[in-house]
C-alpha positions as CSV (number, residue, x, y, z in Angstrom):
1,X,41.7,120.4,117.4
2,X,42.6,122.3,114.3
3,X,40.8,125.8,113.6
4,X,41.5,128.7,111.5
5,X,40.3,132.6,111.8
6,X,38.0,133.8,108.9
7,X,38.1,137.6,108.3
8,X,34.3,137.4,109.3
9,X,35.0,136.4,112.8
10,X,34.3,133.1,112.7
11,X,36.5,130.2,112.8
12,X,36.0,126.8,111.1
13,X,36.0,123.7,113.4
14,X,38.5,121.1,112.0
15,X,39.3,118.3,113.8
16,X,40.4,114.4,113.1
17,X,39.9,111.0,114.2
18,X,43.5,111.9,116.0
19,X,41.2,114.0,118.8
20,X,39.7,110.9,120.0
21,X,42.8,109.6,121.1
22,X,43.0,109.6,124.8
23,X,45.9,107.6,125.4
24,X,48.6,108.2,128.5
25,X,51.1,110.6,127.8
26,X,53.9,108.1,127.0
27,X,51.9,106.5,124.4
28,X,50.6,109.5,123.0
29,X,54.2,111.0,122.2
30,X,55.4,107.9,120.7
31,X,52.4,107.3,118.4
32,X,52.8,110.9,116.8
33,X,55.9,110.3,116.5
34,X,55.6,107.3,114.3
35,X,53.3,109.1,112.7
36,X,56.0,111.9,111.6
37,X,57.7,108.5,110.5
38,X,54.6,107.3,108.1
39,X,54.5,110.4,106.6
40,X,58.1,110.9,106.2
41,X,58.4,107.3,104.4
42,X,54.7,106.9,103.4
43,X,54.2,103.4,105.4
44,X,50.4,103.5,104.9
45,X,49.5,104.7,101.1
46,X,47.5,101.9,100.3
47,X,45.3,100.0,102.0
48,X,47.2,97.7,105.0
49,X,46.4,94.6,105.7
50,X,44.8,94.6,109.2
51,X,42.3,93.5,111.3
52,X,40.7,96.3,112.7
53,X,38.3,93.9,115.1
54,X,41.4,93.0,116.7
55,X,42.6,95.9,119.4
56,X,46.8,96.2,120.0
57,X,48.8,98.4,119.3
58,X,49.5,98.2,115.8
59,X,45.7,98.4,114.8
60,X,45.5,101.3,117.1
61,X,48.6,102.8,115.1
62,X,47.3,102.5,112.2
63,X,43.8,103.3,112.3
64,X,45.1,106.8,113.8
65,X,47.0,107.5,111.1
66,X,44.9,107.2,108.4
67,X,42.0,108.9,111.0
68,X,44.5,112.3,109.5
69,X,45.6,110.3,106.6
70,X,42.8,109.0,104.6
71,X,43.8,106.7,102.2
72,X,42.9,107.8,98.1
73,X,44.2,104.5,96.7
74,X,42.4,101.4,96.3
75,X,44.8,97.9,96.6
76,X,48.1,97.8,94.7
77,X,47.1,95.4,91.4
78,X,43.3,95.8,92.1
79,X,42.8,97.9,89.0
80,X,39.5,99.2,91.3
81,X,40.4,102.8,90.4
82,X,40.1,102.2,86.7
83,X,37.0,100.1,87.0
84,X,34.9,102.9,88.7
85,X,36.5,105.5,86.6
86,X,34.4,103.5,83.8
87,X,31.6,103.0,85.7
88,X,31.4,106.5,86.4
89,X,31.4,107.5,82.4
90,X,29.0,105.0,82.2
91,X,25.1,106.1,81.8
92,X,22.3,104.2,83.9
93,X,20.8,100.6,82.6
94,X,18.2,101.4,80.1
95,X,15.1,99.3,81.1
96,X,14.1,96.3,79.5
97,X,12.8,97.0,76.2
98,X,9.0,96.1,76.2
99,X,8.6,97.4,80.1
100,X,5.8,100.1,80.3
101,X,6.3,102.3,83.4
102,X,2.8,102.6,86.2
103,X,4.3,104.0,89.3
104,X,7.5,105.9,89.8
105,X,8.5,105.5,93.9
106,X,11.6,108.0,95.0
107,X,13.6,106.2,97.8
108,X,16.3,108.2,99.9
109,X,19.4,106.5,101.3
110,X,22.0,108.5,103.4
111,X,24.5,106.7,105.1
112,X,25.8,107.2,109.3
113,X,24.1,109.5,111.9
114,X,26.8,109.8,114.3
115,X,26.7,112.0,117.5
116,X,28.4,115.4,117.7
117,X,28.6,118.0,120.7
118,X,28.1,120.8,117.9
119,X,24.4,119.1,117.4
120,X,23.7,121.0,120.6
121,X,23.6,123.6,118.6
122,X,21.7,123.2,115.2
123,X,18.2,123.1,116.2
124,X,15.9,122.1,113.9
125,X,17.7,124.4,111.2
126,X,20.7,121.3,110.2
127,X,18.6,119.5,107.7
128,X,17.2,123.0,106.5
129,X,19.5,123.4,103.0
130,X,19.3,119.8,102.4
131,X,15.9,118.9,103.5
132,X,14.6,118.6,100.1
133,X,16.9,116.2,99.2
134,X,16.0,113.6,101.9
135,X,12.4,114.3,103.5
136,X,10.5,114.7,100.3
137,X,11.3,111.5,98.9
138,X,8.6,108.4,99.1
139,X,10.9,106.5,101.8
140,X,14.1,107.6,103.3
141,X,16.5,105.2,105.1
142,X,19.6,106.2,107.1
143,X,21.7,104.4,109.4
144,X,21.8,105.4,112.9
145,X,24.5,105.0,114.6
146,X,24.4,106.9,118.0
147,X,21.9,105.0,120.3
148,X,20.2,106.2,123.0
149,X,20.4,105.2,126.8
150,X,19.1,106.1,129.7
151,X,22.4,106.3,131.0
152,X,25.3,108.6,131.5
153,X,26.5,109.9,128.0
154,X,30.6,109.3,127.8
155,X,32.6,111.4,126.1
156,X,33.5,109.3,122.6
157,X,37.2,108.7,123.2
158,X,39.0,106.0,122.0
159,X,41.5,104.0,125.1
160,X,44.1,101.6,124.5
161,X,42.6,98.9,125.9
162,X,38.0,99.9,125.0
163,X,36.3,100.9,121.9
164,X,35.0,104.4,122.1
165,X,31.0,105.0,123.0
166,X,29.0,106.5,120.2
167,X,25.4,107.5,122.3
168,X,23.3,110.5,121.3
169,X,21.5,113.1,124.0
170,X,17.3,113.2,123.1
171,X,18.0,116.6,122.1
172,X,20.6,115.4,119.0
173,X,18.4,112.4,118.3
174,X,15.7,115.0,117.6
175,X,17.8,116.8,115.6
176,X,19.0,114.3,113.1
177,X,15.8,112.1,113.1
178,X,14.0,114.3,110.9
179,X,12.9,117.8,109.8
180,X,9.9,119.9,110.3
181,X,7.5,117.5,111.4
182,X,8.9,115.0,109.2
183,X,11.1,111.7,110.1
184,X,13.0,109.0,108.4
185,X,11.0,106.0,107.0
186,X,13.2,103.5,108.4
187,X,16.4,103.2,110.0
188,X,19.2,100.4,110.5
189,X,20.4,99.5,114.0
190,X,22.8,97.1,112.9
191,X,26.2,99.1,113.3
192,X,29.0,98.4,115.4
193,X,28.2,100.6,118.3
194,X,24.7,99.6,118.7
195,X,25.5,97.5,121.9
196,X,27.6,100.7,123.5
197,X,25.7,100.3,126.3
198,X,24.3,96.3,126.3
199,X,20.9,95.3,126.5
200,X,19.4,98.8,127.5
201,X,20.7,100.8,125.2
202,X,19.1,98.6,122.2
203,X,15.8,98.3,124.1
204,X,16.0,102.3,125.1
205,X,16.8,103.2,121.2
206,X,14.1,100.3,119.9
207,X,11.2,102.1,122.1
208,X,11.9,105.8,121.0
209,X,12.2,104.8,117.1
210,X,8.8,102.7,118.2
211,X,6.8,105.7,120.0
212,X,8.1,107.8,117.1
213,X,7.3,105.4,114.3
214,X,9.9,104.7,112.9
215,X,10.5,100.9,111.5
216,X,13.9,99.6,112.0
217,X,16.4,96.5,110.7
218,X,19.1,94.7,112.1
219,X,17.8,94.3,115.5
220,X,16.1,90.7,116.7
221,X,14.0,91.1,119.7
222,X,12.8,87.1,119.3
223,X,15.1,84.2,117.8
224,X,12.8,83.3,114.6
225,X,13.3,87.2,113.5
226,X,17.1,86.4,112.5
227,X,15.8,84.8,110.0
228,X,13.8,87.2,108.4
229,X,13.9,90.8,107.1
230,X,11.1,93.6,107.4
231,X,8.6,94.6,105.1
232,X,7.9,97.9,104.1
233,X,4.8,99.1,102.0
234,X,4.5,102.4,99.9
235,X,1.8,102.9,96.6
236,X,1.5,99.4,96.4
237,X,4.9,99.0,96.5
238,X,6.6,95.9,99.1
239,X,10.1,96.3,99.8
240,X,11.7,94.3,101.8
241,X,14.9,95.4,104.2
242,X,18.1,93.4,105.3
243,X,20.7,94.5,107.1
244,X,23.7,93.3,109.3
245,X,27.1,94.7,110.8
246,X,30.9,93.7,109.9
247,X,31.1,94.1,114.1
248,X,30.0,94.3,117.3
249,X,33.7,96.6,118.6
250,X,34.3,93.4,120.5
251,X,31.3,93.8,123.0
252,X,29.2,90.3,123.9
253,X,25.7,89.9,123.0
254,X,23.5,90.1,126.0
255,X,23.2,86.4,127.6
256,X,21.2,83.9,125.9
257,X,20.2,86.9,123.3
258,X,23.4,85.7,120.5
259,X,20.1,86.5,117.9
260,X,19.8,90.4,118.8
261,X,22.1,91.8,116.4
262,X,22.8,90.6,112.8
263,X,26.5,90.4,112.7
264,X,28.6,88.8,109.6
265,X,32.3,89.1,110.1
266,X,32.7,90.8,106.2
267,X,36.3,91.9,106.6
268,X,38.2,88.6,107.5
269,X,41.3,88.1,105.0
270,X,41.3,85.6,102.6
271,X,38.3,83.9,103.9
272,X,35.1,82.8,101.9
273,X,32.5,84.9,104.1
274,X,29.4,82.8,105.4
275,X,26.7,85.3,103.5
276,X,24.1,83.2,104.5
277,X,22.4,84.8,107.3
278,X,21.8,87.7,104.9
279,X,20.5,85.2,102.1
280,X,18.3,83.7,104.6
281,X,16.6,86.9,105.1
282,X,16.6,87.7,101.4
283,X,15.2,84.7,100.7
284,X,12.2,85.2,103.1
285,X,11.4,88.7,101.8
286,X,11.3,87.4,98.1
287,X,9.0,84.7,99.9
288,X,6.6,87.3,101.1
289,X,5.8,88.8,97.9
290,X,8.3,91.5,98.0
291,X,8.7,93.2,95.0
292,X,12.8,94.6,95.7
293,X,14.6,93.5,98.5
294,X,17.1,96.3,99.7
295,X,20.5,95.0,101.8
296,X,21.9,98.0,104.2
297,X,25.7,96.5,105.2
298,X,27.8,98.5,107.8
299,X,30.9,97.4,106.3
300,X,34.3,99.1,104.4
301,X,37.4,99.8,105.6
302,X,37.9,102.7,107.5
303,X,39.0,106.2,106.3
304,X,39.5,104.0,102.9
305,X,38.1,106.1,99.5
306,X,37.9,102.5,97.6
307,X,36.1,99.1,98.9
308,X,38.0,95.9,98.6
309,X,38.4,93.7,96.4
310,X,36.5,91.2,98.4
311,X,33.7,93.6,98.8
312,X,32.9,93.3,94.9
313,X,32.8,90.2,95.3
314,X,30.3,89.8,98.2
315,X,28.0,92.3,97.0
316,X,27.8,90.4,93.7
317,X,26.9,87.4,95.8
318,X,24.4,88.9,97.5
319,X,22.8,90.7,94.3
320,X,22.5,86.8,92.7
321,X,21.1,85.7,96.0
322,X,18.4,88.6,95.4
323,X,19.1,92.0,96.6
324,X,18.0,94.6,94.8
325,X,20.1,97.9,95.9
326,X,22.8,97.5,98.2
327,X,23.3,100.4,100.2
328,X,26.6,100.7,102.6
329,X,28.1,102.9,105.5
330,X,30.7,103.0,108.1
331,X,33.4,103.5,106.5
332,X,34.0,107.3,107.6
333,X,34.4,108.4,104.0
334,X,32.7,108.2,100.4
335,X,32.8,105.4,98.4
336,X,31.8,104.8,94.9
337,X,28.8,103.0,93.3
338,X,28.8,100.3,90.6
339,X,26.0,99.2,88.5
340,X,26.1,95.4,89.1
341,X,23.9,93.6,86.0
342,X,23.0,90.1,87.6
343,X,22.9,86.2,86.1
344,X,19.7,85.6,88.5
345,X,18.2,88.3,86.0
346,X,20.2,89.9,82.8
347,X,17.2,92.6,82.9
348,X,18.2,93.4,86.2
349,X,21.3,96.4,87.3
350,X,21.6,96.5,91.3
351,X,22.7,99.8,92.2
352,X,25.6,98.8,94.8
353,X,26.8,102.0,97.0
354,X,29.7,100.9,98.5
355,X,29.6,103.7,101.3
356,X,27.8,107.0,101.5
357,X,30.2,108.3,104.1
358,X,28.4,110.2,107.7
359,X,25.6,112.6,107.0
360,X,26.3,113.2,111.0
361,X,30.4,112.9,111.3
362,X,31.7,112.8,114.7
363,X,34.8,114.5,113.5
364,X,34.8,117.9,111.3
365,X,37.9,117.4,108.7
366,X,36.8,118.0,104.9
367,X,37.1,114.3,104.1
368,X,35.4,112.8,107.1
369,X,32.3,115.6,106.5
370,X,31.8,115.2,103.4
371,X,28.9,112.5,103.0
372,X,26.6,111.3,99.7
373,X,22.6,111.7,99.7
374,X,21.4,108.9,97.5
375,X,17.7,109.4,95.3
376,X,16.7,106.3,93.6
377,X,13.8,106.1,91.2
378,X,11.7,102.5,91.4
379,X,10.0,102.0,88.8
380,X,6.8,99.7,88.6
381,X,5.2,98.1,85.5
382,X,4.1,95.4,83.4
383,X,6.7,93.6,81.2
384,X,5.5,90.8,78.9
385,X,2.2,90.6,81.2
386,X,4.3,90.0,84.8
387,X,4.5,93.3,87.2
388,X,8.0,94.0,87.5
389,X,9.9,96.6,89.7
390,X,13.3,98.1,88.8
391,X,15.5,100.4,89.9
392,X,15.3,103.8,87.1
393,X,17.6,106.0,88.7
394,X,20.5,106.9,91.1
395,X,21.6,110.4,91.4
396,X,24.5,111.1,94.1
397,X,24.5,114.6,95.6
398,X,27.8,115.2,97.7
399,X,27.1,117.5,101.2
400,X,29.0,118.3,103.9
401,X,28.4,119.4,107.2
402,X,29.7,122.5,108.2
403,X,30.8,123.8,112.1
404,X,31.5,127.4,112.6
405,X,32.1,128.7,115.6
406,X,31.2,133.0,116.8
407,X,31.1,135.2,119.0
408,X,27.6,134.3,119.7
409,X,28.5,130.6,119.7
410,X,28.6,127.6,117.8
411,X,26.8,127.1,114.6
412,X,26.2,123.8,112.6
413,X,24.6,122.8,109.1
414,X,24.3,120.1,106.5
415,X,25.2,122.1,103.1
416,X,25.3,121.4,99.5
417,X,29.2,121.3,98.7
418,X,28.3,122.3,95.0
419,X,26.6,125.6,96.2
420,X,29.9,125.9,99.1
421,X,32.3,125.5,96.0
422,X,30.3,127.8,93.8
423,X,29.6,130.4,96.2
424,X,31.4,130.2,99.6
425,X,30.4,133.0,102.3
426,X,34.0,133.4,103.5
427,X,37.4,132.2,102.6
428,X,37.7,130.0,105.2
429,X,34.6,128.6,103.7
430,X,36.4,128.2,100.3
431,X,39.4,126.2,101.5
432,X,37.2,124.2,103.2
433,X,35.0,123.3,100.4
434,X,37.9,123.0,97.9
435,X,39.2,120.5,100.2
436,X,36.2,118.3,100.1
437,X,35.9,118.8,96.5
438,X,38.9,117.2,95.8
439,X,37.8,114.0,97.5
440,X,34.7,114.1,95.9
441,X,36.3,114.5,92.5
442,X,38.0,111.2,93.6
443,X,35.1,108.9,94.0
444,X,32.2,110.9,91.8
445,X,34.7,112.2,88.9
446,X,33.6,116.0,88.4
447,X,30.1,116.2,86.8
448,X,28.9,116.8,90.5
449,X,30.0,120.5,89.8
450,X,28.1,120.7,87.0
451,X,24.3,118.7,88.1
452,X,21.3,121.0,88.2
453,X,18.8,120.6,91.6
């Protein structure tokens, strides 16, 4: 674990996906040293072509490596960097000329809540700078990616030869389930660690989130369900949810339940992905009168700034088949958006955010911290005498979660990085900030800096 001393006393908690190796000694001093050896010849700069669903160790190599690595270039020939550059000088879709506005909806995504020892120590203060961003919108989604059991609570540690548990204490579920009284509107299940612990950790997270409230996608608990998305209702407005996971970490389904989780292998190479299991579910919200239809993927490559190529292209297929927004996590790090304007519907922009990084990391370096909150304005109306519902607005404001560590203990909060970068309490603080800035330069360009609210 890396730390460093402020001249206030406190030290900053900085630490890699390299501190959840827990590999045996032998291993351990021959994978840092290879990864002297990437640095020295720069092996992994751009993306590598590997299947991280596949455990050996290569993948393992890898993956650790850019865990302290990240990697700030999209494919070689991909021209992906320029494309979002222009996206990103580009101003939101105008609304169809004609289209007079009745209802204005705010809508909330944030991308992974992970678990994190330092949790134990927020309270209910770790939403308290950001709160406004997230809890006073309309509807707020977020994917959550620690479940619950009501079993022993590993240590997150990734083996040779077993993916790492991600499982969350009550106490942290409390914290990062809402602020003040108020919760998430919905959350996605379908992540890759949702079946940590089989069968009873879904069925121990799916009876909190119900005794709390709290709707949820991406879990089935009957066959027919598979097929269909849920339906949230706000103003007037009906949204419908999809959602499914690029994997499972290699764990079964329970038996004779292959419908719990909606998985779609999106990062195979050079393979047309079967979309349709998403489509289906698409299909059956526009069916039931939904007015958008919002697909949550847990997809991206990860510790990867850019999507791939292939992403584009899937999220474009999914838009035509009828999604609305597009809203995507796991990846570990930010991603940019793109305003995708559809053939089903030249009117019509999806917003597609490729990944919104964790609002809850598990680890604490700059990049890995630094997460997007996402406000959308919906917009509903009447164009040429048909009620219509479109998608206004998308505002990105980059935050970071910060871990500082006292004599009195350990302290941990969500903050805005524009206010760190503007006015850090310490030095420490500064570097820190600067740090993160720098990657969200990368993917946002710099007008961040500048946004008022």
């Amino acid at each position: 674990m890396k730390k460093f001393q402020t001249h206030t006393g406190k030290e900053l908690m900085l630490y890699d996906g390299r501190d959840l190796m827990d590999f045996p000694p032998l291993k351990d001093r021959l994978f840092r040293f290879l990864f002297g050896l990437a640095d020295w010849f720069g092996f992994w700069k751009f993306p590598p072509a590997v299947d991280y669903d596949v455990l050996s160790d290569y993948v393992l190599l890898v993956w650790f490596y850019i865990a302290g690595r990240p990697i700030i270039r999209a494919e070689r020939g991909s021209g992906l960097e320029t494309f979002f550059a222009r996206q990103r000088q580009s101003a939101s879709p105008a609304l169809p000329a004609g289209f007079q506005t009745q209802a204005v909806t705010t809508l909330t995504a944030v991308g992974d809540l992970m678990c994190s020892g330092a949790l134990d120590h927020a309270g209910q203060d770790y939403y308290r700078n950001v709160a406004g961003l997230i809890f006073t919108s309309d509807i707020s989604f977020a994917n959550l990616e620690s479940t619950l059991t009501s079993g022993e609570i590993e240590k997150p540690v990734q083996c040779v030869d077993e993916n790492p548990k991600i499982n969350s204490t009550p106490q942290q579920y409390e914290t990062v389930s809402g602020y003040q009284g108020r919760k998430y509107s919905i959350f996605q299940l379908a992540n890759n660690h949702i079946l940590d612990n089989g069968l009873e950790g879904v069925l121990t997270t799916c009876q909190r989130l119900d005794a709390d409230g709290i709707p949820y996608i991406g879990i089935n608990h009957h066959p027919e369900e598979q097929n269909q998305g849920r339906i949230f209702e706000m103003h007037g407005l009906r949204l419908g949810f999809v959602a499914a996971t690029y994997s499972l970490n290699l764990r079964p389904y329970p038996a004779g339940k292959e419908y719990l989780v909606n998985m779609i292998r999106f990062h195979q190479q050079n393979v047309d992905v079967d979309l349709s299991l998403l489509e289906r579910q698409i299909h059956w919200c526009r069916a039931q009168g939904c007015d958008l239809v919002i697909a949550g993927l847990h997809w991206g490559m990860e510790w990867e700034f850019f999507p791939r190529t292939y992403q584009l292209k899937m999220a474009h297929q999914l838009a035509e088949a009828g999604a609305d927004i597009i809203i995507g996590h796991h990846a570990h790090v930010i991603q940019p958006m793109e305003w995708y304007q559809t053939k089903r519907d030249p009117q019509r922009f999806v917003p597609i955010l490729y990944n919104l990084g964790n609002l809850v990391p598990i680890c604490a370096a700059p990049f890995t911290s630094l997460s997007l909150i996402s406000q959308m304005e919906l917009v509903t109306g009447e164009l040429n005498g048909h009620k219509k519902t479109f998608v206004q607005s998308v505002k990105l404001t980059p935050v970071i979660q910060l871990v500082q560590n006292a004599g009195e203990g350990v302290t941990v909060s969500l903050e805005k990085l524009q206010t760190l970068v503007a006015h850090p309490p310490t030095q420490a603080v500064k570097e820190y900030a600067d740090e993160a800035a720098k990657y969200a330069d990368l993917v946002l360009g710099k007008d961040w800096r500048q946004t008022k609210g």
